[in-house]
C-alpha positions as CSV (number, residue, x, y, z in Angstrom):
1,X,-18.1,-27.0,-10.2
2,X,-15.7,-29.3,-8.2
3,X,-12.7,-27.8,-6.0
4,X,-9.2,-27.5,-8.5
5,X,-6.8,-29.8,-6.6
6,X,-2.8,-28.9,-6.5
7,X,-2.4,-31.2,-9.6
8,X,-4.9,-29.1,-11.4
9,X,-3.2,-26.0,-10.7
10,X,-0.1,-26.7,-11.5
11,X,-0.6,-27.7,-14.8
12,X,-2.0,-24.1,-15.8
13,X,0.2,-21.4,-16.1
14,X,1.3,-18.5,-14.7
15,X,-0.7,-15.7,-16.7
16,X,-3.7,-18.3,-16.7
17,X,-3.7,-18.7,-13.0
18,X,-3.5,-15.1,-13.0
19,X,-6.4,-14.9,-14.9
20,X,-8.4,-17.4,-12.7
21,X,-7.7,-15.1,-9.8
22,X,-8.7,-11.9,-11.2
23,X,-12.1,-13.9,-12.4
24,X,-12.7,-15.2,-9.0
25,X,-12.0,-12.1,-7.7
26,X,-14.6,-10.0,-10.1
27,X,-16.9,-12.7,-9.0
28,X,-17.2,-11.3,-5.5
29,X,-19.6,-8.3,-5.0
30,X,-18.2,-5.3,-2.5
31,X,-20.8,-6.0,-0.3
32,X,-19.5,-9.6,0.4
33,X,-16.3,-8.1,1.4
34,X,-16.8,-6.0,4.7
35,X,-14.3,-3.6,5.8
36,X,-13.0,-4.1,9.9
37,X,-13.4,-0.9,11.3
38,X,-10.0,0.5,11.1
39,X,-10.4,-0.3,7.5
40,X,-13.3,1.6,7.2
41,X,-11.5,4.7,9.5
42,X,-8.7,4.7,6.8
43,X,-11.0,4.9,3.9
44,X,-12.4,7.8,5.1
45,X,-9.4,9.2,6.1
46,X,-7.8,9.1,2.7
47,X,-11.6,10.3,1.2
48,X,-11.3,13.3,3.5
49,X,-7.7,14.3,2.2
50,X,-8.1,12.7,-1.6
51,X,-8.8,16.6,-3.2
52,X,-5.9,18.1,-1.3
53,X,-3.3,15.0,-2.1
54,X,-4.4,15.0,-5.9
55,X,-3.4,19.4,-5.8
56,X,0.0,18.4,-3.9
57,X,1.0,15.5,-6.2
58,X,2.8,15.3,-9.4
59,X,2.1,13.7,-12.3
60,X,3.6,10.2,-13.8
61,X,5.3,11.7,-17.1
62,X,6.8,14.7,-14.2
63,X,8.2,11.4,-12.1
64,X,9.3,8.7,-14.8
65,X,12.6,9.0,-15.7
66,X,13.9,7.0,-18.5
67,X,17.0,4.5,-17.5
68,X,20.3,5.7,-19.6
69,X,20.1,2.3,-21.8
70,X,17.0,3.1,-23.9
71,X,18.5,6.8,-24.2
């Protein structure tokens, strides 16, 4: 498969070139993505706290709030 030039590219869409990313995105595997370290350190911060931030937060029908013209 050849390279899409700009030409190419701009004659598709917006929701197909949206669609093109997410395919060339699902085409990678996680292992050909490496995480820097401080990437990594993150992760397993937020791993670490995950059970205790789940207990502390709320829920999206608690937080949405419907605007006034659809009331």
């Amino acid at each position: 498969m050849g390279a899409f030039n700009q030409d190419d590219l701009s004659r598709l869409t917006p929701p197909e070139r949206l669609a093109l990313i997410e395919q060339l995105w699902d085409s990678i595997e996680s292992d050909q993505l490496p995480l820097t370290a401080a990437q990594q350190t993150e992760f397993y911060r937020r791993l670490e706290t995950l059970d205790d931030d789940r207990r502390r937060g709320a829920a999206w029908p608690a937080l949405r709030v419907e605007p006034d013209f659809c009331v």
